[in-house]
py3Dmol code that shows the C-alpha trace and the ligand (Angstrom):
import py3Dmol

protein = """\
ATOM      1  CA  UNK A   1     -20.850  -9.547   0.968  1.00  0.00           C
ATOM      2  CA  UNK A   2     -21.584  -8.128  -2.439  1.00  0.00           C
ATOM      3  CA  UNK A   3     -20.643  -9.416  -5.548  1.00  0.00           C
ATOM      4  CA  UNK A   4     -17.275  -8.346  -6.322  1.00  0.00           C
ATOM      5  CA  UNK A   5     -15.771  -8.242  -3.691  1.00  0.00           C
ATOM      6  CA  UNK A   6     -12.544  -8.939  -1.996  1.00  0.00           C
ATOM      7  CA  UNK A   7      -9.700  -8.808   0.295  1.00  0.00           C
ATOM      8  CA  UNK A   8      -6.574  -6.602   0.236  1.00  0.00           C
ATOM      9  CA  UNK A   9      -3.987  -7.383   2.756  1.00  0.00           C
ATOM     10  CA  UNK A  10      -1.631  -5.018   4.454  1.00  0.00           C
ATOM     11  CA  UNK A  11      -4.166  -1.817   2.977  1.00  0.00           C
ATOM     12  CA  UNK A  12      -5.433   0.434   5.804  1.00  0.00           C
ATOM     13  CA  UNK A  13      -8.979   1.229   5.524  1.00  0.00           C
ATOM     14  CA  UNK A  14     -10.721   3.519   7.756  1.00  0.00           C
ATOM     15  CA  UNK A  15     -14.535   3.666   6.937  1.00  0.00           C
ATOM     16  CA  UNK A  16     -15.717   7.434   6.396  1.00  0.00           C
ATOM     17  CA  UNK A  17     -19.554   6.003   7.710  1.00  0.00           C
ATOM     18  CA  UNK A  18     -18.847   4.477  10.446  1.00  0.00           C
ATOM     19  CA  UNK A  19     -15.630   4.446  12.010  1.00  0.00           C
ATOM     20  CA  UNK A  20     -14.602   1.099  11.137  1.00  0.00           C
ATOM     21  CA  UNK A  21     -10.749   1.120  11.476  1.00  0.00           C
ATOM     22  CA  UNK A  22      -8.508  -2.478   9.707  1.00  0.00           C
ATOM     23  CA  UNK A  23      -5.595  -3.714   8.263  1.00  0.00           C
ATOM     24  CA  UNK A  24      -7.069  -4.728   5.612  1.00  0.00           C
ATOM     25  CA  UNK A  25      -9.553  -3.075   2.670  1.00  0.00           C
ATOM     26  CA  UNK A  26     -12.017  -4.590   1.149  1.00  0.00           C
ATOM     27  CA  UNK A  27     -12.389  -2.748  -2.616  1.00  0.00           C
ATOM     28  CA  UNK A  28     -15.225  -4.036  -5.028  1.00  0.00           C
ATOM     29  CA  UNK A  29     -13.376  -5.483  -8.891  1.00  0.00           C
ATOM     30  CA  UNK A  30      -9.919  -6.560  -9.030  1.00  0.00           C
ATOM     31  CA  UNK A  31      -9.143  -2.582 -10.948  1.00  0.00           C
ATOM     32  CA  UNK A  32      -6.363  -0.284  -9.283  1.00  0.00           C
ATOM     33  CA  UNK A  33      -7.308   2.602 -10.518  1.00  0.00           C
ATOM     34  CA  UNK A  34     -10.062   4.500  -8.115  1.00  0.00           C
ATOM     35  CA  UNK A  35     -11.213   1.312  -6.888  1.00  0.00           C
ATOM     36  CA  UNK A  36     -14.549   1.597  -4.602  1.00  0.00           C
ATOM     37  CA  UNK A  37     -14.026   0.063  -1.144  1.00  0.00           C
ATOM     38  CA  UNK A  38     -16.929  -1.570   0.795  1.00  0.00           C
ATOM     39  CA  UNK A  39     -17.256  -1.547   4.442  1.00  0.00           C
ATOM     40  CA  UNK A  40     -17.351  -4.971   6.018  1.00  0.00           C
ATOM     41  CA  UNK A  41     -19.231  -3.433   9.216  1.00  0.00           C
ATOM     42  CA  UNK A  42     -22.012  -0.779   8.197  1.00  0.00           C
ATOM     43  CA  UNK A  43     -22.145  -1.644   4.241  1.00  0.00           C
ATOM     44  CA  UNK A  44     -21.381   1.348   2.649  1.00  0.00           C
ATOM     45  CA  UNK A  45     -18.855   2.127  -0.574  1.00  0.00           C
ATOM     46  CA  UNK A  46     -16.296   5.021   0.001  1.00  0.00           C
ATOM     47  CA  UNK A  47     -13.573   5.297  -2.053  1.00  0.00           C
ATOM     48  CA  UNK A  48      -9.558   6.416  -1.462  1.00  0.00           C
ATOM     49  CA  UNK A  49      -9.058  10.035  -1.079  1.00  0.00           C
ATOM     50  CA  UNK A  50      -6.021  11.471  -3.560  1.00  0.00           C
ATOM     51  CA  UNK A  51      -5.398   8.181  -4.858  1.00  0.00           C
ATOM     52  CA  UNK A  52      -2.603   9.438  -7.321  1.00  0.00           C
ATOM     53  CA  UNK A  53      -0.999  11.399  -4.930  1.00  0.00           C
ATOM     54  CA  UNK A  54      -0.311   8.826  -2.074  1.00  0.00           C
ATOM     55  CA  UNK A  55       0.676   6.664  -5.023  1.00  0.00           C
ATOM     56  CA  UNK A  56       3.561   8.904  -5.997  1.00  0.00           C
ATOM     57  CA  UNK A  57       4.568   9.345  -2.693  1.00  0.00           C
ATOM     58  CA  UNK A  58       4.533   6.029  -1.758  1.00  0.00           C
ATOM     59  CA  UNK A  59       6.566   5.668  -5.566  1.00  0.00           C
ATOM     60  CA  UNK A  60       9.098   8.271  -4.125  1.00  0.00           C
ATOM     61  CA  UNK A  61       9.147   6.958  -0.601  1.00  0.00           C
ATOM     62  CA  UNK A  62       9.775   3.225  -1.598  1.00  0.00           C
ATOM     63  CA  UNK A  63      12.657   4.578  -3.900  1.00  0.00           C
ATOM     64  CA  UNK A  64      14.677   6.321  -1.093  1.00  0.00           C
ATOM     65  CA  UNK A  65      14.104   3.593   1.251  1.00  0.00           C
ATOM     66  CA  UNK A  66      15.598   1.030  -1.327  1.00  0.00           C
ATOM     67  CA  UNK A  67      18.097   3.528  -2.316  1.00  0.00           C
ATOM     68  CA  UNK A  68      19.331   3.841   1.057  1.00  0.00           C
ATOM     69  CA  UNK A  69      19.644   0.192   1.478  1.00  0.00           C
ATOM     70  CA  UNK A  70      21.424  -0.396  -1.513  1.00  0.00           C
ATOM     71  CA  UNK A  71      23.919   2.136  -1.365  1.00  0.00           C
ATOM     72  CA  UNK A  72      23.894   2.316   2.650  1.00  0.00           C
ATOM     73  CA  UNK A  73      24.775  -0.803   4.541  1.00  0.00           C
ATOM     74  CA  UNK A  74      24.985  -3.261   1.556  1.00  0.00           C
ATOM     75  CA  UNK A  75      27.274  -0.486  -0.556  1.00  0.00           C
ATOM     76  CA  UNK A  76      30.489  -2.295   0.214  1.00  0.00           C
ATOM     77  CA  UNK A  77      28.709  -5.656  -0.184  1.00  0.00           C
ATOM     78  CA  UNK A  78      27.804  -4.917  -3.431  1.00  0.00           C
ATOM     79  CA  UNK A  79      31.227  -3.630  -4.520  1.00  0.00           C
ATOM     80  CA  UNK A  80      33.407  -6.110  -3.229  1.00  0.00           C
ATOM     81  CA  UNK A  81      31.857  -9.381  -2.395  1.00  0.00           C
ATOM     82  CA  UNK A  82      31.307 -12.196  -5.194  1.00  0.00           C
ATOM     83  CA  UNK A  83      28.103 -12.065  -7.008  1.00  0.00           C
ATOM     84  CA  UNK A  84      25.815 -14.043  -4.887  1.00  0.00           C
ATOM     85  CA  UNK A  85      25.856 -11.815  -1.979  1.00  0.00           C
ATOM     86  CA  UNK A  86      25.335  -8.962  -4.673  1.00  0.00           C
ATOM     87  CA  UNK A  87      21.730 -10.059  -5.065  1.00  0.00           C
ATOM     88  CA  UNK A  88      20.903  -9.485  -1.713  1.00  0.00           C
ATOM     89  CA  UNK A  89      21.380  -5.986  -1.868  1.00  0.00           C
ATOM     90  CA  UNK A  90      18.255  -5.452  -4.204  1.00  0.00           C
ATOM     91  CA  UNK A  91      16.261  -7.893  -2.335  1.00  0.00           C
ATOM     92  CA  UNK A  92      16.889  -6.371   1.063  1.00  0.00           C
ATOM     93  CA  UNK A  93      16.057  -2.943  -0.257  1.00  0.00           C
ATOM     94  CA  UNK A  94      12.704  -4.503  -1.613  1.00  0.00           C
ATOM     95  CA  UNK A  95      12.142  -6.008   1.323  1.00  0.00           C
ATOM     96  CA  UNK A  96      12.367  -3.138   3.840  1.00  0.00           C
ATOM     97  CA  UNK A  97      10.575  -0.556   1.326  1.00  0.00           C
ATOM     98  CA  UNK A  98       7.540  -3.478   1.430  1.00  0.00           C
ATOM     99  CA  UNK A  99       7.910  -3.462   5.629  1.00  0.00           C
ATOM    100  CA  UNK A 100       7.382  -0.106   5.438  1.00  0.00           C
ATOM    101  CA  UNK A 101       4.162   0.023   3.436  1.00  0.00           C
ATOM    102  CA  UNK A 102       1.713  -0.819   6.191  1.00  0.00           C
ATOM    103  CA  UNK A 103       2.926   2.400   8.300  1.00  0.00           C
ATOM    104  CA  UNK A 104       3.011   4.298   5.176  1.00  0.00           C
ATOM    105  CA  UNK A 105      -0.561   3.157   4.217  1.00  0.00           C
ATOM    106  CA  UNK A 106      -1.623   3.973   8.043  1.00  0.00           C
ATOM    107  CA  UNK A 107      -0.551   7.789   7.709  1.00  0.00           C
ATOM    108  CA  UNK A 108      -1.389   8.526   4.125  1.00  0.00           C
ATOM    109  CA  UNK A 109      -4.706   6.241   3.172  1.00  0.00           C
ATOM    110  CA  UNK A 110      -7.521   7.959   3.692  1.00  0.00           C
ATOM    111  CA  UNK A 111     -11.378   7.556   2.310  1.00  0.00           C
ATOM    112  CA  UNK A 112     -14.206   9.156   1.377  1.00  0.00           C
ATOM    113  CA  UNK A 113     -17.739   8.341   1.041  1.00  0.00           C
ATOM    114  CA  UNK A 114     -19.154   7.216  -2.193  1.00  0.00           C
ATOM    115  CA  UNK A 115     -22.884   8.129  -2.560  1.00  0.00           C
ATOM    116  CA  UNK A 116     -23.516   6.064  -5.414  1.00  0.00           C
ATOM    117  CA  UNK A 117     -22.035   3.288  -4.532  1.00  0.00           C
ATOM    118  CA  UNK A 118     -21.584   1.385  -7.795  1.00  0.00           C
ATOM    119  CA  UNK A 119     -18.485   1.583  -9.979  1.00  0.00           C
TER     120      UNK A 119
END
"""
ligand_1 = """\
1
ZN
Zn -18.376 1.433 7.758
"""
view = py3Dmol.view(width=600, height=400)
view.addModel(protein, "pdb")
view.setStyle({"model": 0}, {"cartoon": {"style": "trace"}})
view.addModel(ligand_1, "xyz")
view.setStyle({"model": 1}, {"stick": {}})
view.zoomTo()
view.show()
């Protein structure tokens, strides 16, 4: 493995060389922003296609799905019940939109390959 790096759990990666489909990415540096992925399986560097944009969505996405909890099932929770039970409302929401992120990261990640190969 080259220097650098490392694992990234729950982060579809789907190698634009080779094929290599996992549940997991490997990007090189610890950075967020346009990180280059290696590929565990034939080697090569690709890196995320519309990073910014799958971001947002997944910003927007995460919102309405914690939204909805909060104000759907938990909304009478929240209002009425002492305050204990009031912090489950966030939590739940949180905890759903972050269930949610592997399927969202299964439809929306997508890679291309990097040539150069170095960040
Ligand atoms: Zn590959």
């Amino acid at each position: 493995m080259p220097p650098g790096v490392h694992k990234r759990p729950f982060y579809y990666f789907h190698c634009p060389s080779c094929g290599l489909k996992s549940s997991y990415a490997r990007p090189v540096g610890r950075g967020w922003r346009n990180p280059l992925f290696w590929c565990e399986a034939c080697g090569k560097y690709s890196r995320q296609k519309r990073l910014w944009l799958v971001s947002s969505l997944w910003g927007v996405t995460a919102g309405l799905i914690a939204t909805t909890i909060w104000f759907g099932p938990f909304y009478s929770l929240y209002f009425e019940e002492p305050t204990a039970l009031r912090l489950a409302a966030p939590l739940a929401g949180l905890a759903v939109a972050l269930a949610v992120w592997p399927i969202f990261g299964r439809l929306f990640l997508r890679y291309e390959r990097d040539p150069d190969g170095h960040t």
